[in-house]
C-alpha positions in Angstrom: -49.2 -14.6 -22.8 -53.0 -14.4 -22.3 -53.0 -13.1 -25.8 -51.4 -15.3 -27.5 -53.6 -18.1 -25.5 -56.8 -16.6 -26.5 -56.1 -16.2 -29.9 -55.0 -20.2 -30.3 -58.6 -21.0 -28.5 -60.2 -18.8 -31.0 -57.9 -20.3 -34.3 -59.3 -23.8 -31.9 -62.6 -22.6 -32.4 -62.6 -21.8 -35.9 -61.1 -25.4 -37.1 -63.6 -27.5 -35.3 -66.3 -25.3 -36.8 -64.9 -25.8 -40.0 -64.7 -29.6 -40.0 -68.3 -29.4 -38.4 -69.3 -27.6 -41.4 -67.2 -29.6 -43.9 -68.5 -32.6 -42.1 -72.2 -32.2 -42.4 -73.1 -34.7 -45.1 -71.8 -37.0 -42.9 -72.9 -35.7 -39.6 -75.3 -33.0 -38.0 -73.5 -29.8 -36.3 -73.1 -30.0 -33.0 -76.7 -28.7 -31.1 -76.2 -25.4 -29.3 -75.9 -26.9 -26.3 -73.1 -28.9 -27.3 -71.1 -25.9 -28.9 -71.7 -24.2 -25.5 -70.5 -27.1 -23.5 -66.9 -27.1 -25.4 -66.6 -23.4 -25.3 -67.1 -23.8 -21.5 -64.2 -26.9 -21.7 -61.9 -24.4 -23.7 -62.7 -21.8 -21.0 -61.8 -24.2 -18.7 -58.3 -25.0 -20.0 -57.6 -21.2 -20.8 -57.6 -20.8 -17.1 -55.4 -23.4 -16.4 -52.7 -22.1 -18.6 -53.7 -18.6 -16.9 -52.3 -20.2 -13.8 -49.6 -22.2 -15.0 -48.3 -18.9 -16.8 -48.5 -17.4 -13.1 -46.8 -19.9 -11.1 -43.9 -19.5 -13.9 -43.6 -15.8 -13.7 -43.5 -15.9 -10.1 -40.9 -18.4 -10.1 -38.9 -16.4 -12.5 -39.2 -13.5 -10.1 -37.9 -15.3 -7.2 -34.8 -16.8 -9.3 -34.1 -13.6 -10.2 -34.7 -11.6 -6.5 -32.0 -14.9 -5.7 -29.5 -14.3 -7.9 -29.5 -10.2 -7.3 -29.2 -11.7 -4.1 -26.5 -14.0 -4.3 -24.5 -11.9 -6.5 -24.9 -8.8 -3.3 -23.1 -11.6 -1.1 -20.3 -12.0 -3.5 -19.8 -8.8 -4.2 -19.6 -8.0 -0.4 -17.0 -11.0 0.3 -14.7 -9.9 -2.1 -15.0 -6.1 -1.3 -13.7 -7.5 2.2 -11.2 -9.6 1.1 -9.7 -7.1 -1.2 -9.7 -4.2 1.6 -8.1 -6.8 4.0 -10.8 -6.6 6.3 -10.2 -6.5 10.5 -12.1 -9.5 10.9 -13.0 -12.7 8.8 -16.2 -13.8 10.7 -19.1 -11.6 9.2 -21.2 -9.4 10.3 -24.3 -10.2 13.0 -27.9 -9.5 11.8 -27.3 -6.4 13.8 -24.4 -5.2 11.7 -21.7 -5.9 14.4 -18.8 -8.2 13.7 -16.2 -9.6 15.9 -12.8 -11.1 15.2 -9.2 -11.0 16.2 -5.7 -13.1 16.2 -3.4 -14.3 18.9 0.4 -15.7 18.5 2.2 -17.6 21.0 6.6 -17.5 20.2 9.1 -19.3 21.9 12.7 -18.3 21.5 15.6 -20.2 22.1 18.7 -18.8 21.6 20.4 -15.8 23.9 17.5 -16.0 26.6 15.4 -19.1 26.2 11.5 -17.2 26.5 8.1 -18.1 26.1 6.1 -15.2 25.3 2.3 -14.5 24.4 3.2 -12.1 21.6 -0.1 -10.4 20.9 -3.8 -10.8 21.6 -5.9 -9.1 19.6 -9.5 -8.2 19.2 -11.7 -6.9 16.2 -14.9 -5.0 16.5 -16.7 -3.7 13.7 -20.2 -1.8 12.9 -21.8 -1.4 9.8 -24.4 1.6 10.2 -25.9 1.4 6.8 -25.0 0.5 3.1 -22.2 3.7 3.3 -20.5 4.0 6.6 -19.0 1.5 8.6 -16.4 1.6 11.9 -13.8 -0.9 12.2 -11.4 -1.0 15.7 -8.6 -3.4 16.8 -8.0 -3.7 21.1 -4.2 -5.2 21.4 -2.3 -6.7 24.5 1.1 -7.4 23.7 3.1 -9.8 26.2 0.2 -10.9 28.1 0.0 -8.5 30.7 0.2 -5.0 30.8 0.5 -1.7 33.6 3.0 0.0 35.6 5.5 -2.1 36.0 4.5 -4.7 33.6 6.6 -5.5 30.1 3.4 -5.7 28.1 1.4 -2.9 26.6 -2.4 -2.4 25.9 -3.3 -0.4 22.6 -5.7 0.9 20.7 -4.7 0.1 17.1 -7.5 1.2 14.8 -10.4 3.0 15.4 -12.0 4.8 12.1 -14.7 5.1 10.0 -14.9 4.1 6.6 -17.6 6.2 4.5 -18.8 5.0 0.8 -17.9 8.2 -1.3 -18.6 6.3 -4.7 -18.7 3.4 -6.6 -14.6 2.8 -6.6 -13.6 5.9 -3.6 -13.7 4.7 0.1 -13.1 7.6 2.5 -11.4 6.2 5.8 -11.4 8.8 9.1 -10.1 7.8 12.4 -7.1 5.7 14.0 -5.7 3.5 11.5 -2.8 2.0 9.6 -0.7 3.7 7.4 -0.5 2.3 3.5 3.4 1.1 3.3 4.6 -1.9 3.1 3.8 -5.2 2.7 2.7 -6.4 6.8 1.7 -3.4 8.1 -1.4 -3.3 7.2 -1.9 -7.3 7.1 0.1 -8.8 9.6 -2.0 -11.4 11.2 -0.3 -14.8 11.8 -1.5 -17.1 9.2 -0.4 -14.7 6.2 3.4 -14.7 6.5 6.4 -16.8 7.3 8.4 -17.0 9.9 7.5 -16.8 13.7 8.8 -12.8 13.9 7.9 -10.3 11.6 11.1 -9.3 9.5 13.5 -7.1 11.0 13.5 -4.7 7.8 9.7 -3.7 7.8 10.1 -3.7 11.6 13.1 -1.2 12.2 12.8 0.5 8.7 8.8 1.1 7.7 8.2 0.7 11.0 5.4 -1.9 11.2 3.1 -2.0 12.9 2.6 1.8 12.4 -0.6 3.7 13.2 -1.6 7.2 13.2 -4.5 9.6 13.4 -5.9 10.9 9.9 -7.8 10.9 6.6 -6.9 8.4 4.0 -8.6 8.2 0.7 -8.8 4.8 -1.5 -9.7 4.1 -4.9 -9.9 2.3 -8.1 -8.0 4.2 -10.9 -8.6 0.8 -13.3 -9.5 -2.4 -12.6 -5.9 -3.4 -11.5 -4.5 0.0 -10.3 -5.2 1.4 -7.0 -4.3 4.5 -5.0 -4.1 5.3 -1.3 -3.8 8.5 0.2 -3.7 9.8 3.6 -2.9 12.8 5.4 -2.2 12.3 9.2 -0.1 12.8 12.4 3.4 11.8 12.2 6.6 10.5 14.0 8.4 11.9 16.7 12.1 11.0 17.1 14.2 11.8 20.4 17.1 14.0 19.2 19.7 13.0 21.8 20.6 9.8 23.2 21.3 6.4 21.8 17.7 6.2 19.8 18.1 9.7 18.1 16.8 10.0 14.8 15.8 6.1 14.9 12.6 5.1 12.5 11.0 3.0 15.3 11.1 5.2 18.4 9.2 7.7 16.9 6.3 6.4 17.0 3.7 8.1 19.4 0.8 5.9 18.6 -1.4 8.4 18.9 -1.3 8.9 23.0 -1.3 12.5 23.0 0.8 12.8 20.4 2.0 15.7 19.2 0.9 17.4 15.8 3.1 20.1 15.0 4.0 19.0 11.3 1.2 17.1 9.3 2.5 13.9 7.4 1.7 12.5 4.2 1.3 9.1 2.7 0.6 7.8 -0.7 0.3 4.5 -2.4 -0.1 3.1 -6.4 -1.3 -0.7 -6.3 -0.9 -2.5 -9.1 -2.6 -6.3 -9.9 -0.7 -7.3 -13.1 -1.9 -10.9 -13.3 -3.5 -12.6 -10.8 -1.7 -13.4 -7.5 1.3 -10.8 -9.1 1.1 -7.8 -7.0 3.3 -4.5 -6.7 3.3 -1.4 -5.0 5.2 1.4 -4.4 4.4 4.1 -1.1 5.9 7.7 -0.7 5.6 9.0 2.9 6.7 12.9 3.4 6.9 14.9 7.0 8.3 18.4 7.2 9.7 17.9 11.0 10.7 14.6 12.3 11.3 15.8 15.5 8.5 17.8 15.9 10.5 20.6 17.3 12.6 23.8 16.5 15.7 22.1 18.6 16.8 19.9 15.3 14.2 20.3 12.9 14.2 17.7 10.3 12.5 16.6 6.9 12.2 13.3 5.8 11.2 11.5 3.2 10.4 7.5 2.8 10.4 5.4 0.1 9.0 2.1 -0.6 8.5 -0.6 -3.2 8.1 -4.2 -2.7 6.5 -7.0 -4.9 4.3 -9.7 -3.4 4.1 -12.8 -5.6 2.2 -16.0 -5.4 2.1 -18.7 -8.6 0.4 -21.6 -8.4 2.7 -24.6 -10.5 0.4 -27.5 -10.0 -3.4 -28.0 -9.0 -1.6 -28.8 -5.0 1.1 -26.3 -5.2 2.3 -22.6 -5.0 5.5 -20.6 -5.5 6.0 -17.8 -3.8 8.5 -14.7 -4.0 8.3 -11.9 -1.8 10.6 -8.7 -1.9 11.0 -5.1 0.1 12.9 -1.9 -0.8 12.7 1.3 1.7 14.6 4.1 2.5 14.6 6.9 4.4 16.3 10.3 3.5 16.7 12.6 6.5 18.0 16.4 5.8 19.2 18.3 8.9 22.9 18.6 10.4 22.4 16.7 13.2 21.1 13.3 11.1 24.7 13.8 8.8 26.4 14.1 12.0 25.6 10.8 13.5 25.2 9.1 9.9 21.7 8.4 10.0 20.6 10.6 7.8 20.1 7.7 5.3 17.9 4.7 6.9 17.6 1.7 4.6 16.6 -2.3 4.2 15.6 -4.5 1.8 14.9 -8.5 1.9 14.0 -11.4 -0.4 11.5 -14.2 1.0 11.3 -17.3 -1.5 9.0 -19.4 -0.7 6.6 -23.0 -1.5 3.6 -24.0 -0.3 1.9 -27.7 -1.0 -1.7 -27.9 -0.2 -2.8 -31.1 1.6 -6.3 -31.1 1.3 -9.2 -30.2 3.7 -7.8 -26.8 4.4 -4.1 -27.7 5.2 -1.4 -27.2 3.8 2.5 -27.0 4.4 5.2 -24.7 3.2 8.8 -24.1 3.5 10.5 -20.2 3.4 13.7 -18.8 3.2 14.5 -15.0 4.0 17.7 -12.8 3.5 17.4 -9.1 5.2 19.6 -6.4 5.8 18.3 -3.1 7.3 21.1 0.6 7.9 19.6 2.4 10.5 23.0 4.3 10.1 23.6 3.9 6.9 25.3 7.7 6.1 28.1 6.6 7.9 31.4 6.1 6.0 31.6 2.8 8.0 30.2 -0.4 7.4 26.9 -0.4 10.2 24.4 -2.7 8.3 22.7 -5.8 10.1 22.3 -8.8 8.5 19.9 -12.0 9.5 19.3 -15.1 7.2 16.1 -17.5 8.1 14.3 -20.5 7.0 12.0 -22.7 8.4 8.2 -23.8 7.4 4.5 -22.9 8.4 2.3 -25.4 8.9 -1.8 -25.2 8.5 -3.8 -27.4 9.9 -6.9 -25.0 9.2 -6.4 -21.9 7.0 -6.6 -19.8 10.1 -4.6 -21.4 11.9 -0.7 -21.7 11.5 2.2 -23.5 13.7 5.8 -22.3 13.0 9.1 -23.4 13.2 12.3 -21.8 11.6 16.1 -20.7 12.4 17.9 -17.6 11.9 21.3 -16.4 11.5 22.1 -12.9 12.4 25.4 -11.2 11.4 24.9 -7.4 13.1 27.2 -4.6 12.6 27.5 -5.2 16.6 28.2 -8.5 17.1 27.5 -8.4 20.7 23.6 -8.1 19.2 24.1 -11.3 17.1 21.5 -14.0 18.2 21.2 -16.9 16.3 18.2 -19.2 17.4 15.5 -21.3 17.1 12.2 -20.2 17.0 8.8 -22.1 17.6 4.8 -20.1 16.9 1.2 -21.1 16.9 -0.6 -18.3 16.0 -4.7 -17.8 14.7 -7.1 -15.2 13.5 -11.1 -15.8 12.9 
């Protein structure tokens, strides 16, 4: 730039010698002292450009340092959002972040209750640019001890570790990849004051174990997870033998005879159209050489949101899972095929200054006995709406319809929730 300045004073220079010369008929050249005083003036306006040219280099700089910047923070907000991050408040200047969630049901319909569901708290720490720890402290029913109906849990508790640009190694305490609400399950992002009976008896969410789990990009709309971990531990005998949900140890000296293996394919095919489908494998679902048993679990659901108008959304979620479990004992008692699936319809209208309104209807039916010759399957119908007055925060109402293999388990009722998360 100083150049090219230089070189115009000189061409400058030249002209006005040249008309000074072609002019002298007319006029005497300019004295020596005169030439010297506009060289001096030319001088002078070659270092005002000099700083001009400054002051614009600097601020191209800065605009640039901003946008490198700016496009770090987005970047970093929707690495969290697409890895469902523990907490939606963001991290401190010291690299720890809080959040959590909280839901508040009351049920009306066998026993009229008021219960506080779950309280939960976040806490992450962010070491450096590569590791990270995430944990998740959970009361459920308000109080908990000997004695007391509630529990108090440790849910998560891992470390997540950079390994490249598009592979995230997790190690610790921490959810395992099935489903559709295990891993996301706060409040605000379903419908319905309950979670569904079929990812609840069948998956079973929420389900935690101990392990590694590796995550990665394999395009730009396929994902994989994989984990190896600790497993499930079913009772053999009595009337929850073999059953999904009470093997769960939740990693309170568990046992850890037979490792267990998880994987996952994610797949974005348009924006807001989401699939997956989750393989789960354990050599031992008993964890003993009294009734050894291998299982296999299956998984596929599709997760669906369309927006039909600038205000609203159409929504469609549906689950597949299944278990296979291979020992005489399982074949015996006709549970050696565990299976549910449901369909959730739903709308969603968008009022404005973070609210918005939608309506849901569900149909589920989950087999925890489902090798049986006889008819065993439960049934529930529900519908009701969520309303937002705040994007994080959601009040529920709905009714369901149940229509169990055991009748004396049928429970049709009304159900009210407020729940949070921040």
């Amino acid at each position: 730039m100083t150049i090219k300045i230089l070189n115009i004073s000189a061409t400058a220079l030249i002209l006005s010698f040249s008309y000074y010369t072609s002019s002298a008929l007319a006029q005497e050249l300019p004295s020596q002292q005169e030439m010297w005083a506009i060289i001096q003036k030319q001088q002078q306006q070659i270092s005002e450009l000099q700083k001009l040219v400054g002051k614009t280099e600097i601020a191209v700089a800065e605009n640039k340092q901003q946008a490198a910047n700016t496009e770090q923070m987005i970047e970093a907000t929707v690495s969290a959002i697409e890895e469902g991050g523990l907490s939606s408040s963001p991290a401190s200047s010291s690299g720890t972040g809080i959040g959590g969630y909280a839901e508040l049901h009351y049920n009306a319909g066998q026993t009229d209750e008021i219960d506080l569901h779950r309280f939960v708290m976040f806490m992450s720490h962010e070491f450096n640019d590569k590791i990270r720890f995430f944990s998740e402290l959970e009361i459920e029913h308000s109080i908990a001890g000997d004695g007391q109906v509630g529990e108090f849990e440790v849910e998560q508790a891992y470390l997540e570790f950079d390994i490249s640009q598009n592979t995230i190694a997790t190690v610790g305490l921490q959810l395992v990849p099935i489903g559709i609400l295990n891993e996301t399950h706060e409040p605000p992002t379903f419908y319905g004051v309950e979670r569904n009976e079929v990812e609840k008896n069948i998956i079973p969410a929420t389900w935690w174990e101990a392990g590694i789990k590796m995550s990665g990009k394999i395009s730009e709309n396929l994902k994989y997870d994989a984990m190896v971990h600790s497993g499930l531990k079913t009772p053999i005998t009595g009337s929850k033998a073999f059953l999904i949900r009470s093997g769960r140890q939740k990693v309170a000296k568990a046992d850890w005879k037979n490792t267990a293996y998880t994987g996952r394919l994610s797949w974005t095919a348009a924006p807001g159209v989401n699939f997956a489908a989750s393989l789960h494998y354990q050599n031992d679902l008993t964890q003993t050489s009294a009734a050894p048993t291998s299982a296999t679990l299956f998984e596929v659901h599709g997760d669906i949101k369309q927006q039909v108008s600038t205000t609203s959304e159409l929504g469609l979620r549906a689950l597949y899972a299944q278990w296979n479990l291979n020992s005489k004992e399982t074949e015996l008692l006709g549970n050696d095929v565990q299976r549910g699936w449901y369909i959730e319809p739903s709308y969603r209208y968008n009022l404005g200054n973070d609210r918005a309104i939608g309506l849901f209807a569900r149909y589920s039916l989950w087999d925890n006995m489902a090798g049986n010759i006889i008819d065993t399957a439960n049934k529930q119908t529900s519908f009701g709406l969520n309303y937002w007055p705040h994007q994080n925060v959601v009040l529920k109402a709905d009714y369901q319809i149940d229509d169990h293999a055991n009748i004396t388990k049928n429970d049709n009722r009304f159900n009210l929730g407020v729940g949070l998360q921040f």
